[in-house]
N, C-alpha and C positions, 0 to 999 in steps of 0.2 A: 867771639871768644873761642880761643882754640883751647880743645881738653884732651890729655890721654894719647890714645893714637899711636903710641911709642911703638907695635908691630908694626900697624902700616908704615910709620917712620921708616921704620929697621928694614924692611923690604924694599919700597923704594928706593932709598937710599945706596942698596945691596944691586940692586937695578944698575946702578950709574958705574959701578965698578964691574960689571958684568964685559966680558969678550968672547962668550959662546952665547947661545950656539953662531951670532953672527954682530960681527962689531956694532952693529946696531940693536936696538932692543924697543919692541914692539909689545907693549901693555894695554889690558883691556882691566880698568877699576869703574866698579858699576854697584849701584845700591837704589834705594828706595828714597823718594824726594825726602827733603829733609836731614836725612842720616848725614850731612856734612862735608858730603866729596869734594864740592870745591873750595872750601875752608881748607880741608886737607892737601890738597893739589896745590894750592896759592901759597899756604904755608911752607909745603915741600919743597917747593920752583924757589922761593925766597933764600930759603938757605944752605940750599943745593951747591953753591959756588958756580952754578952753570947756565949760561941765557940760556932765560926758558918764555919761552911763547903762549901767551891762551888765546885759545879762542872759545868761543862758543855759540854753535848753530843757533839758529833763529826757526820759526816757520816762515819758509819764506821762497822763492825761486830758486832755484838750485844756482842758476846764473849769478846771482846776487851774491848768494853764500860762498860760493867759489872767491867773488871779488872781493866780498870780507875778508876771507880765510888769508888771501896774499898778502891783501894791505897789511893787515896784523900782524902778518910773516916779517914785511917789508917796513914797518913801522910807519904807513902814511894812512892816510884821510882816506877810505874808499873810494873818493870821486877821485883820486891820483891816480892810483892801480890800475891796470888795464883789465878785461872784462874775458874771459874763456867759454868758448864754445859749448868744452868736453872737461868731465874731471879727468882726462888722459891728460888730457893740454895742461889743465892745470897743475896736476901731479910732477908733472917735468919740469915745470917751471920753477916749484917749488922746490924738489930738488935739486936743480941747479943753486937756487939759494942757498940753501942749507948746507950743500956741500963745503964751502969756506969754513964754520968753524963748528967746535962742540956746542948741541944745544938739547933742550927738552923741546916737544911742542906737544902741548896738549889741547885734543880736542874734544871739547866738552859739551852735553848733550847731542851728541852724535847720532844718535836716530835720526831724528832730526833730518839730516844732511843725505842722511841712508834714505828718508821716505824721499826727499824730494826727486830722485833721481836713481829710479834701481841699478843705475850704470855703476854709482860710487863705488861700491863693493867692492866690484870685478874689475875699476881703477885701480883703485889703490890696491887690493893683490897684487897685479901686475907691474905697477909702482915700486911696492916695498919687494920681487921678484928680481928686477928689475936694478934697483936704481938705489931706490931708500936703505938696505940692510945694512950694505957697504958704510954707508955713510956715521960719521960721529954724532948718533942719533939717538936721543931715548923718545919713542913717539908713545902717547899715550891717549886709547880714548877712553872715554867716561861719559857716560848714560846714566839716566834714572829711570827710565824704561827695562824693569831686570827683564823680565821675559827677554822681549828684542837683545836684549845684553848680549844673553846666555846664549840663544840663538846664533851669533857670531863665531862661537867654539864649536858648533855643532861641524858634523861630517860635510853636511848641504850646504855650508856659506864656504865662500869665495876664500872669505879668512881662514880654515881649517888648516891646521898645521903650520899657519906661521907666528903666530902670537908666541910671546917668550914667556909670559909670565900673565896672570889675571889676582886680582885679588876682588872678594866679595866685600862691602863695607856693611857691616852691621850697629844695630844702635851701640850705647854708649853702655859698659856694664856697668852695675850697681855704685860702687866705687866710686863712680869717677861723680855724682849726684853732690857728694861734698862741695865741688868746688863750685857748683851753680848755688848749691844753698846750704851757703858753708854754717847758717846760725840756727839751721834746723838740727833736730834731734834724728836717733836714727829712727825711732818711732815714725817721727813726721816724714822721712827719706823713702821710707819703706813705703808711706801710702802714697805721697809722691811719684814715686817707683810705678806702682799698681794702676797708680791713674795718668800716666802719661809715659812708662818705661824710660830709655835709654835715648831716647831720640834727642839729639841737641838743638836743633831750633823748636822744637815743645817745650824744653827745659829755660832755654833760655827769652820764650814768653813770658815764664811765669814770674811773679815780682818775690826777688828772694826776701825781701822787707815783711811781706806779708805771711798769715798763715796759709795752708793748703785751703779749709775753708773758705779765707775769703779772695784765694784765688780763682776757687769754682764757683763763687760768686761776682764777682768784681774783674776776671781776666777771663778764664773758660767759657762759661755763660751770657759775658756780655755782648750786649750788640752789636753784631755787624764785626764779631771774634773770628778770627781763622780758627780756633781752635773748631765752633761748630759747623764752618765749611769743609775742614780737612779731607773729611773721608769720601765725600764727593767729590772732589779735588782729585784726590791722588787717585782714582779709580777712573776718570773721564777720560783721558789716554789710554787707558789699562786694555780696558772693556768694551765693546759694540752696546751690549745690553745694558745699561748701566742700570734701569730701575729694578732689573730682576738680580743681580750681583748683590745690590744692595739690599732686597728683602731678606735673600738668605742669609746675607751677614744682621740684619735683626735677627732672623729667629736664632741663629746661633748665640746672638750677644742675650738674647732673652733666655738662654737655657735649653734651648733644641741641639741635641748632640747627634742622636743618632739619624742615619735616614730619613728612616718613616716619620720620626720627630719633626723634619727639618722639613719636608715634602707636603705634612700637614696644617703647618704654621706658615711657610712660603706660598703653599697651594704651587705647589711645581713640581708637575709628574717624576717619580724615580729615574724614568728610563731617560730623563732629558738634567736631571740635578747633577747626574756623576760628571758629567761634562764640565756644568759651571764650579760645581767645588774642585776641580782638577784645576781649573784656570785659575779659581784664587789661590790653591796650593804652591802652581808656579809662580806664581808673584808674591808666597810666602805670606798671604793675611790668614790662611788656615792649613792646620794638619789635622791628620787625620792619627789618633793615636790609639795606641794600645798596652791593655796592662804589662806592665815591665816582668812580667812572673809570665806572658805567653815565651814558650820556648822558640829560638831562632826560626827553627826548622818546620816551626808551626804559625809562623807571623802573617806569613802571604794568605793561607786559607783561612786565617781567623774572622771572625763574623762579632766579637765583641768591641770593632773599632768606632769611637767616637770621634766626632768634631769638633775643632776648639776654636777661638781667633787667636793669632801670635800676639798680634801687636798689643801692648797692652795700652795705649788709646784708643783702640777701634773698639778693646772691648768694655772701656768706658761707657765712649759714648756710646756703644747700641746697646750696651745696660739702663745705662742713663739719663740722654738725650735723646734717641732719635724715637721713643716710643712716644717722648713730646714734641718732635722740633715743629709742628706748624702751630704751637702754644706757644713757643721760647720768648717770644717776640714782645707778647701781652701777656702771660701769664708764667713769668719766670720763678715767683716766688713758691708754689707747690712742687716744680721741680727740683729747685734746693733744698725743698724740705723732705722729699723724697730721695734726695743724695744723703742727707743729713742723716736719714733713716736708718739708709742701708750702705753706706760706705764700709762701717766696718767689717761685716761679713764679705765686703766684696773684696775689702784688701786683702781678710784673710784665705780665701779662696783661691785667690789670683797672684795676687805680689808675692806673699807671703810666704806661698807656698811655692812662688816658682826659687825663690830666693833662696830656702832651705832645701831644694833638688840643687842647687848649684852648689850651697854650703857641703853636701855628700858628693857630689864630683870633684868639687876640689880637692876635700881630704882625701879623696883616692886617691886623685894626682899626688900629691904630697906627701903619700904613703904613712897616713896619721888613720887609717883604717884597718878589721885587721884584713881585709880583700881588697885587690882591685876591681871596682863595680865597670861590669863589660857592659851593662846598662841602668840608666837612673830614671826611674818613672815613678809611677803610683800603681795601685794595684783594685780594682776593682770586680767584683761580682755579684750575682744575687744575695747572697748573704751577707758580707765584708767588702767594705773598702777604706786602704791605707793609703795616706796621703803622699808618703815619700818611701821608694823602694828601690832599694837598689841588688842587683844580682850577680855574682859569677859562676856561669854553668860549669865551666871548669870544675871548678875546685870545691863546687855545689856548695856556696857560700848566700847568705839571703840577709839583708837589713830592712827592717821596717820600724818605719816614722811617724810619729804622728803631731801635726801641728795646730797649734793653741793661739789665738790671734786676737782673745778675751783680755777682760780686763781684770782678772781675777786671775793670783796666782795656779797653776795647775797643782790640781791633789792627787791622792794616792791613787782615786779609784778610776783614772787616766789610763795611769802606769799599769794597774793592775787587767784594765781590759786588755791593752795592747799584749800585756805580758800571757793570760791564763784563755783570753777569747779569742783576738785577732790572730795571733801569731798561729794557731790551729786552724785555725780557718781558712788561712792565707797558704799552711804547707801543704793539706792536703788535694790543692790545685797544682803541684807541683806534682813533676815525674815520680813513679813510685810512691804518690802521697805523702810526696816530703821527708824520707827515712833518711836518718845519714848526714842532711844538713846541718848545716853552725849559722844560727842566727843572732845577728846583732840589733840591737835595740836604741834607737836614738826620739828625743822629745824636745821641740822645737817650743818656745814659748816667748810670748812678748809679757808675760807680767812676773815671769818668771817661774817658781815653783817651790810648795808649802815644805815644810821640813819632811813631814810625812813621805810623801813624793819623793824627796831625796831619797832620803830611808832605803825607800823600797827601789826606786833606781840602783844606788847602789850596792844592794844586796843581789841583785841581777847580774852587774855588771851595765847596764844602760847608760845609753850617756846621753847627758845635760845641756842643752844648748840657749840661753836666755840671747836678746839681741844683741849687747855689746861684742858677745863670744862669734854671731853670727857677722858683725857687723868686722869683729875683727881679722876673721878667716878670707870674706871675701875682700878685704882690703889688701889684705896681704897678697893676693893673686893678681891685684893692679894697683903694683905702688905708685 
């Protein structure tokens, strides 16, 4: 099921018409398993108007892979193809082909091809130096190894300075959740949202027939499910150490934010943790954040940074599952009743709240705010913490959010904390103790909000955000 995509469309596509910097054009599109690349790539090659070639590496002998790579070029049976020493030998060969007419080739899981043979690299440089740039060529590789990706751009690889263009593929935004489960409500989209994000083959597991419920009983939870393989999965490539990656991503999914937090729920020394949370950082399952109210020029020394997981599956299941997975098997039914529990506080903590940071980035963009927010976060301290914050140092502008994920209309004495407690608490962490700013007031709410609440909203000036209005905003940013 292809959904959305219309950027990466629009880029590629911008690709094929490209004649700088060299009549050829050399792409590196890389993401995390799942996120869709070669949906996207197959899709692209299909309607491009232009023969386009896939292949894609195996683990396998470099020899082998070479002889795959031709035949696919060549369009015969492996055992036809002739067999190359060198990916030198073979890169010429290939060229020579390719040189007759206009074509794409894409090569897909390309690590892969890279471990078997540290020679590839400093081939195909030499190659596309050589031989490939000239040619009527869009070559394209693509990985789901992001680290190794990303490392390809780097100063130290071979490739540095000849790639034309890179795009990163990220999940699928909010928005696009309609057309996987287009008979859900956006209530049900949102926790959907929260317990499996943007990712399209997660979305497209789940049975849109069914409810969420009894998809985390009947699809997520079931036996011998990818859902509860996934995160050992996609981290066994990733990682050398796989059991110790995976305790600190529990304690984190259990609620360990900070270091010391993390180091005494892991049991894994500090001076050895920075390491491992650095490596999930570069493969993007964790960031390390900080209140959106620390000043620029104060971000790097700050010392109130926490830890979060991105993915919002990961942080399901190490909410959810994995503090039972050697239970799941024989004793499923106190786990779902333990999701059953706490689902809704976890949607609103997690989805809910990431949903309504992006409903205030948008409106920035769209300039339906009265600032543009130079940063969207939350804000937290000893005393106070606001769930959605956004800032401009400039123009010493500040918004604070707070978000409702109950089932009970929000009332006045909401409004009134935000308004008469939080909002002071929150300025006098600010330069000068906050003198001089224009603060904006917003309230985010799934059951909506009592008349009272209005009342006092709009006597403020505060604005109103129920789901439809949320659901509407971020739709409109991916029609």
């Amino acid at each position: 099921m292809f959904v959305d995509r219309q950027d990466e469309l629009a880029f590629l596509n911008d690709v094929l018409t490209r004649q700088r910097p060299t009549p050829a054009q050399f792409i590196l599109l890389y993401g995390r398993r799942r996120v869709g690349k070669t949906v996207l790539l197959r899709h692209w090659a299909e309607q491009a108007g232009v023969p386009a070639i896939y292949w894609a590496a195996e683990k396998e002998p470099a020899m082998l892979q070479r002889r795959k790579l031709f035949a696919r070029v060549l369009g015969v049976e492996p055992t036809q193809a002739p067999t190359f020493d060198s990916w030198d030998a073979c890169w010429q060969a290939l060229a020579a082909v390719l040189s007759h007419r206009r074509s794409i080739l894409i090569l897909d899981e390309f690590t892969y091809a890279a471990e078997s043979d540290p020679a590839m690299l400093s081939a195909l440089q030499h190659a596309w130096d050589q031989q490939l740039k000239q040619l009527p060529l869009t070559l394209v590789l693509c990985g789901s190894h992001v680290h190794a990706m990303e490392t390809l751009q780097a100063r130290q690889s071979p490739l540095f300075g000849r790639l034309t263009g890179q795009w990163h593929l990220r999940a699928l935004p909010f928005a696009s959740l309609r057309e996987f489960l287009p008979r859900w409500s956006v209530e049900e989209r949102v926790a959907a949202y929260a317990a499996v994000g943007g990712v399209p083959a997660y979305l497209e597991w789940l049975d849109p027939e069914r409810t969420l419920s009894d998809n985390i009983r009947e699809v997520m939870l079931a036996p011998g499910s990818m859902f509860v393989a996934e995160p050992a999965f996609l981290l066994y490539d990733e990682v050398r150490e796989l059991a110790t990656h995976l305790a600190i991503l529990k304690a984190i999914g259990a609620g360990a934010h900070t270091l010391d937090e993390i180091s005494n729920t892991a049991l894994i020394g500090k001076a050895h943790l920075s390491a491992y949370l650095a490596r999930l950082s570069d493969l993007y399952l964790v960031e390390r954040r900080l209140p959106a109210t620390v000043a620029p020029a104060k971000r790097r020394q700050a010392r109130t940074g926490r830890y979060h997981l991105t993915d919002p599956y990961f942080r399901f299941y190490f909410r959810f599952i994995a503090p039972h997975y050697s239970e799941l098997p024989y004793r499923a039914e106190p786990i779902l009743a333990h999701v059953r529990e706490e689902l809704r506080a976890f949607v609103g903590l997690t989805g809910f709240e990431d949903l309504c940071r992006q409903w205030v980035a948008q409106q920035s963009r769209a300039g339906q705010l009265p600032f543009e927010a130079e940063a969207v976060g939350s804000h937290w301290s000893r005393d106070v913490q606001v769930d959605v914050v956004a800032v401009n140092w400039r123009e010493k502008a500040l918004l604070l959010g707070e978000c409702k994920w109950g089932t009970d209309a929000v009332g006045r004495d909401v409004i009134r904390e935000l308004l008469e407690v939080k909002t002071a608490k929150v300025l006098r962490t600010l330069p000068e103790a906050g003198q001089g700013w224009q603060v904006t007031r917003v309230f985010f709410a799934r059951a909506g909000f009592t008349d009272a609440a209005r009342a006092e909203a709009e006597g403020h000036g505060a604005l109103l955000v129920d789901l439809e209005y949320l659901d509407t905003v971020l739709a409109r940013a991916h029609p």
